[in-house]
N, C-alpha and C positions, 0 to 999 in steps of 0.2 A: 458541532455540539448541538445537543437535538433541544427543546425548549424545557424539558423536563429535568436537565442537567444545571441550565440557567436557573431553575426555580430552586434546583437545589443547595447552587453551590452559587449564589449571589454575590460574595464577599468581593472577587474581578472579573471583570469584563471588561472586551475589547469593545471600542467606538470603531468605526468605517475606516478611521485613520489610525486605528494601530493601538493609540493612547488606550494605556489601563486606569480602570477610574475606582473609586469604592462604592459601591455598591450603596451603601448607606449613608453618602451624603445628597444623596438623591429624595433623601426623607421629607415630609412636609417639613417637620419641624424646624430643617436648616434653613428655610426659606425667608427671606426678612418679613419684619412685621406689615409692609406697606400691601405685600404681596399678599398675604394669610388674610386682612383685611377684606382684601378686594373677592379672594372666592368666599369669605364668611358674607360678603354683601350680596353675593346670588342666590344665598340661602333663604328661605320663607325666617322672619323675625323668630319665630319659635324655635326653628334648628338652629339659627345660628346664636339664641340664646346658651341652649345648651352646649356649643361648643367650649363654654367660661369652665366647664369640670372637664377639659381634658388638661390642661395643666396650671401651673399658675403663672405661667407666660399668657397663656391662652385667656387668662381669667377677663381681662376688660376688651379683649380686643373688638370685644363684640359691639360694645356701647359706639364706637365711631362710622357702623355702617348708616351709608345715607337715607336708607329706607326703615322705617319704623312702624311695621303694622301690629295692631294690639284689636284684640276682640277676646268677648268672653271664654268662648269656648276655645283661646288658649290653655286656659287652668279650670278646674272642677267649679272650682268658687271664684268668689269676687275678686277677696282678698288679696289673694297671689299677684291678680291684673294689677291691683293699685299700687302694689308695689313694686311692680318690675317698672311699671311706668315712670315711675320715682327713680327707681334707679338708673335708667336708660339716659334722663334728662338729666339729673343730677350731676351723674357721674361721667354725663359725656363730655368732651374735648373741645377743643377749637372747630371742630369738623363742622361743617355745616347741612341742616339737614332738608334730603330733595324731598323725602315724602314723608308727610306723619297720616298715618291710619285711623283712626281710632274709632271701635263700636264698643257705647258704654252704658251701662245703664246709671245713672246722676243719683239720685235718693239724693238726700241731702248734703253731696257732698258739691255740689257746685262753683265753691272759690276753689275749689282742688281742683276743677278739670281747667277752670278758669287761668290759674295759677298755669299747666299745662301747655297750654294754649300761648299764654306771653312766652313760655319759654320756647318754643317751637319759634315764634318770631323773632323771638333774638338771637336765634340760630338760623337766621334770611328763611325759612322754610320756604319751598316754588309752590306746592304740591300739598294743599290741606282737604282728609276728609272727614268729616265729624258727622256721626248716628251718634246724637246720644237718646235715650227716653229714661222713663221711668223719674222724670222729675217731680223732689219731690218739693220744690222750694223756687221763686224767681228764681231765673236766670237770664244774666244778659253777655255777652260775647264781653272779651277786655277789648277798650279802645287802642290799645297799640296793634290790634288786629289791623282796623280801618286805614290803618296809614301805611303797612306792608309795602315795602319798595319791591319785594322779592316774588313776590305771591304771585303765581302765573297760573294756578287752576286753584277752584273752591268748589267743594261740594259738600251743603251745611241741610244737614235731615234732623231736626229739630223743632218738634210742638214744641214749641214757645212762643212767647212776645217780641217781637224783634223791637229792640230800641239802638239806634246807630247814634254816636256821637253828632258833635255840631261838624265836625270835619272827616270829611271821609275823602281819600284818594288812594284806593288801589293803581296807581303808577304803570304797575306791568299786568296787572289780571286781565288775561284774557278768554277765563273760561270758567263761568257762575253756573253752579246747579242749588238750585233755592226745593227742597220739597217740606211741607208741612207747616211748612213759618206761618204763624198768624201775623198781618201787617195791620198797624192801628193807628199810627198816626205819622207827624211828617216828618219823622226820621227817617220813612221810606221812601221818600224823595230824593233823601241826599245820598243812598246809598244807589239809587239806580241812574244819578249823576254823575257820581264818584269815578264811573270806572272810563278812564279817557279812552282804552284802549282794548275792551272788552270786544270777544269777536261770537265769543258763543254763550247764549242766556237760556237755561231750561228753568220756567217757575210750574212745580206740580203740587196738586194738592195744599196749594197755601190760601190761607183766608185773608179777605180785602176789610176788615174790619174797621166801621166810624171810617171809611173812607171814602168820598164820591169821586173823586178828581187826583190819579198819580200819574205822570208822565217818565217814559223810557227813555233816555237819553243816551245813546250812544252813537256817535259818530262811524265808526270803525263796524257795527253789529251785522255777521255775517248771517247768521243762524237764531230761531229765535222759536222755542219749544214751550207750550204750555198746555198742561192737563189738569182737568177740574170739572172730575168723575162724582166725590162727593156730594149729595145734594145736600149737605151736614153746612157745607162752606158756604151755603146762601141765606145758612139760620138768623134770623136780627137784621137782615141788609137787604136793600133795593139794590143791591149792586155796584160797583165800583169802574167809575168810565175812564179805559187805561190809553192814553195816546202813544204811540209809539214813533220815536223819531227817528229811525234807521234807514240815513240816505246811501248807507251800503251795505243793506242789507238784501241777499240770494235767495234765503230757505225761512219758509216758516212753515211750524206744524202746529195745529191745535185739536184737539182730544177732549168731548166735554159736552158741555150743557148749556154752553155760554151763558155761566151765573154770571158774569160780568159782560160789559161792553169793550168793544177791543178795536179802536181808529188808527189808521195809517196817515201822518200827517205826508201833504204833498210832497211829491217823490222819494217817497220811503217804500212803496208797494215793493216785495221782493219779487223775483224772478219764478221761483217755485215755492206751490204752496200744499196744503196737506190738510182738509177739514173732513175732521171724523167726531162726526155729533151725535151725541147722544140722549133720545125724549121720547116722553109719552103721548103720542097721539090724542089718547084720552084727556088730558087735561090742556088749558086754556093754554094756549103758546105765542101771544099775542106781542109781550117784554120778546121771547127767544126770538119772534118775526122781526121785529125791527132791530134789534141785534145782528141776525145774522146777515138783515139788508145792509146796514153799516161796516161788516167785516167783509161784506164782498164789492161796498164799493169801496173801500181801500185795497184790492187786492185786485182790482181791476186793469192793473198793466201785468199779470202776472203771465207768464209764457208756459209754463205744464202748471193744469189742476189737478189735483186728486180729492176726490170724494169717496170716502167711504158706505154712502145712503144718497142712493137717486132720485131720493123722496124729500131728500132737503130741502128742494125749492118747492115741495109741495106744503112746508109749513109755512111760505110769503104765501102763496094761492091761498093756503086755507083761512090764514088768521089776517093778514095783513094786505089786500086783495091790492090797496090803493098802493102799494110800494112798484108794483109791478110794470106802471107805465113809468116809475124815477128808477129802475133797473140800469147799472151803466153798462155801457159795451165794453165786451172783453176785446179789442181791437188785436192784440199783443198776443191774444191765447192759440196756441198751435198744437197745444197736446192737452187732451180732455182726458182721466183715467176715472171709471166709476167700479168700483170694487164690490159691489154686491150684483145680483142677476139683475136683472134688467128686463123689462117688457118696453122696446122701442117704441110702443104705441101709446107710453106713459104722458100724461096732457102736460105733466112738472117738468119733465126730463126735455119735451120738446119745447116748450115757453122758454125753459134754461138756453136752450141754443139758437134762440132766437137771436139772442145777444152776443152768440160766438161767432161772426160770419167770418173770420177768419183761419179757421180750425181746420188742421192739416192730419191729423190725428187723433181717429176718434178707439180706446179701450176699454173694452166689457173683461174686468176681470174673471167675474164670475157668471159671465155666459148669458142669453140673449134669451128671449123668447116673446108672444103675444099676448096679451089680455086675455084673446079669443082666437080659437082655431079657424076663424074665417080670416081669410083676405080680402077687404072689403073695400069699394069703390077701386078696383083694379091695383090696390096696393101701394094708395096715394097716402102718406105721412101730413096727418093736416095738424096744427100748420108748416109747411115745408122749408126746415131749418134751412137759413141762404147757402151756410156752408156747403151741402150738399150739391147746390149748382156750380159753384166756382171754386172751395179750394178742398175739398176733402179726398185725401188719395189715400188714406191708410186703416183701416178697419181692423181689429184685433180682437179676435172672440177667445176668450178660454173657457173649460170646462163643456165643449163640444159633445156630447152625446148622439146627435145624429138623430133624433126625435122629427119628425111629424111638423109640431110645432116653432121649433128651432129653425129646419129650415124654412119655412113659412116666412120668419122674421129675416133670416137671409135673404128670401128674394127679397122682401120691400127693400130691403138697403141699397142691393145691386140695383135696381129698379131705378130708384131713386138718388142716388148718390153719383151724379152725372159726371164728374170727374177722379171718378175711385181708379187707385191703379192697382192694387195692393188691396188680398183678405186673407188674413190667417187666421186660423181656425185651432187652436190647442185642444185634442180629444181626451176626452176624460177616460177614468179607465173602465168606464158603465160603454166605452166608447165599442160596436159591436162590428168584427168585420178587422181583414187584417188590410196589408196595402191595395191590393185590388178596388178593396170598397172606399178606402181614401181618394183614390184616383179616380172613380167613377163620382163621387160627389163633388171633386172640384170640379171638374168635366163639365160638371152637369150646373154648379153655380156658376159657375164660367160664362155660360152661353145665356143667363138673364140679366148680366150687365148692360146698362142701357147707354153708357158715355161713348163720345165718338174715338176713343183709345179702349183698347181691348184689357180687360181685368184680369190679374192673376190670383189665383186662389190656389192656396198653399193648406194642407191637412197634417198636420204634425202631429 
């Protein structure tokens, strides 16, 4: 029987083993309700609202999936949003919900999203995210939020005031994302006390407001992400000096202008760090000088840095000259990555590594070159970072073009880098020459290595 016979004549069919079945209790609809649930739950909350008009079996089953994501541009208008939300919550079951969504714009309805929000908790919700804007009235979060037993990720996008209750213990949250919150007073102490067991903290774009002095308390904090682009968020304030207690904390990134000051209390420095600052040369950077001496001596046990601006330590040379002899050693640092081009002959870049004598790996993400087309005093690097005599074996150039220049800055390295064992080279696609001419410029860097171990030099 060919497949086009099955399609026609469905009513019986054999199984493998002989048995004749009907055709049609193979329907979705014979399926029990537990069943029908669970594929309505893999559905986006909008399909599987509309599953409630395929029958009136069908009609609620929709309200008991665990996932609940709602945003405007479900419905044309508002209106629709508010009320399906109502219904979902209302008319939902014992079932308990893993994720609640919600992007909303507030106007004046504020006890409503409020209202919302407890209900979501009283259904253990794990999994809460809230965009709301367009406020048009206070708003403060309900305090049955603060006491969540259940709550194991938050991510709260809200201009607002943050005011936290007298008692806050997130129990199980172990994953905060704060963007836009204005913080104004010391309610934002107990909320960054609260969480025993938090592992991941991103705070972006939120304001340190009437605040000089908040401290991060977490025990357990693995990750710890902040961005603070705005120069809007430093309007009214000298700034806000945040200590950070994280004796297990790995990863931290910051992204920013350092409006604020940002301390590592002793042994909390994490393992890998991430500073990507953002300033105007032109104006006085005297506050960002001493800032950012402060967030690198708390980051001074850190083992890979990344820097996004090679010229970072050229704001302590410029503004803050006297910081430069209280610079602490990166003893710990084994892998340096600087993300923009780079001129090796930079007076910042090399004072930076004066303090890295232990540095095993040095990365130009975006590629090398000189001030100047000369090579001058035989290609001597003053003053001559220590690492370069005793531990530096790894060298990583990208955006390789093969330039005049480029290599120039190649040889001082090899030159100088007396125990390099390892240079790779990532050619750009300005890159000219197919492999013949790869092989001919390793070749040829190859043979200005100056260490008593022979260097390889790799062109990819």
């Amino acid at each position: 029987m060919d497949a086009s016979s099955l399609i026609l004549n469905p009513k019986r069919q054999k199984l493998d083993g002989g048995e004749e079945v009907e055709g049609s209790s193979k329907s979705l609809s014979n399926l029990p309700d537990v069943v029908i649930q669970k594929i309505i739950s893999l559905l986006e909350t909008k399909d599987a609202i509309r599953t409630s008009i395929l029958s009136k079996r069908w009609e609620y089953l929709w309200t008991s999936i665990p996932n609940l994501n709602f945003y405007k541009g479900l419905f044309a208008a508002r209106s629709p949003l508010v009320n399906i939300v109502e219904r979902a919550l209302l008319l939902r079951g014992p079932a308990d919900i893993e994720t609640f969504d919600l992007t909303f714009p507030v106007l004046d309805d504020a006890c409503r999203v409020n209202a919302w929000i407890d209900a979501t908790v009283r259904r253990n919700v794990k999994k809460l995210y809230l965009y709301l804007h367009s406020l048009q009235e206070p708003f403060y979060l309900p305090h049955s939020l603060f006491t969540s037993t259940t709550l194991v990720a938050a991510e709260l996008d809200i201009p607002f005031l943050f005011k936290a209750p007298s008692t806050v213990c997130f129990s199980s949250l172990r994953t905060l994302s704060l963007r836009s919150i204005v913080f104004s007073d010391d309610s934002t102490q107990q909320l960054f006390s609260g969480c025993p067991v938090l592992e991941e903290l991103s705070i972006e774009e939120c304001k340190w407001m009437n605040l000089k002095f908040v401290s991060i308390c977490a025990p357990q904090l693995l990750r710890l992400t902040i961005t603070e682009l705005d120069p809007q968020l430093s309007r009214g304030s000298d700034g806000c000096q945040i200590m950070i207690f994280g004796v297990s904390l790995t990863y931290f990134y910051y992204r920013g202008k350092l409006l604020n000051e940002y301390c590592f209390y002793d042994s909390s420095s994490p393992n890998e760090a991430e500073i990507h600052l953002s300033y105007n040369f032109t104006k006085k950077l005297r506050p960002t000088a001493y800032r950012l001496y402060k967030l690198l001596r708390g980051l001074s046990s850190v083992k890979e840095l990344v820097f996004s601006d090679s010229n970072a330590f050229e704001v302590i040379l410029s503004n803050a000259p006297e910081l430069v002899a209280q610079m602490p050693l990166f003893n710990d640092l084994t892998t340096l990555v600087l993300e923009d081009s780079v001129y090796i002959d930079n007076k910042a870049l090399l004072t930076m590594l004066q303090y890295c004598s232990c540095l095993e790996t040095l990365v130009f993400v975006e590629g090398i070159g000189l001030s100047s087309d000369r090579v001058e005093d035989g290609g001597v690097l003053e003053p001559l970072p220590p690492c370069f005599l005793s531990h530096l074996k790894m060298i990583e150039v990208g955006d390789f073009s093969g330039d005049q220049n480029e290599l120039n800055a190649l040889e001082i390295l090899l030159k100088n880098a007396m125990v390099l064992e390892n240079m790779l080279l990532a050619c750009s696609t300005e890159f000219q020459g197919g492999p013949e001419k790869k092989t001919e410029i390793a070749k040829q860097l190859s043979n200005l290595a100056k260490g008593p171990e022979s260097c390889e030099v790799v062109l990819v």
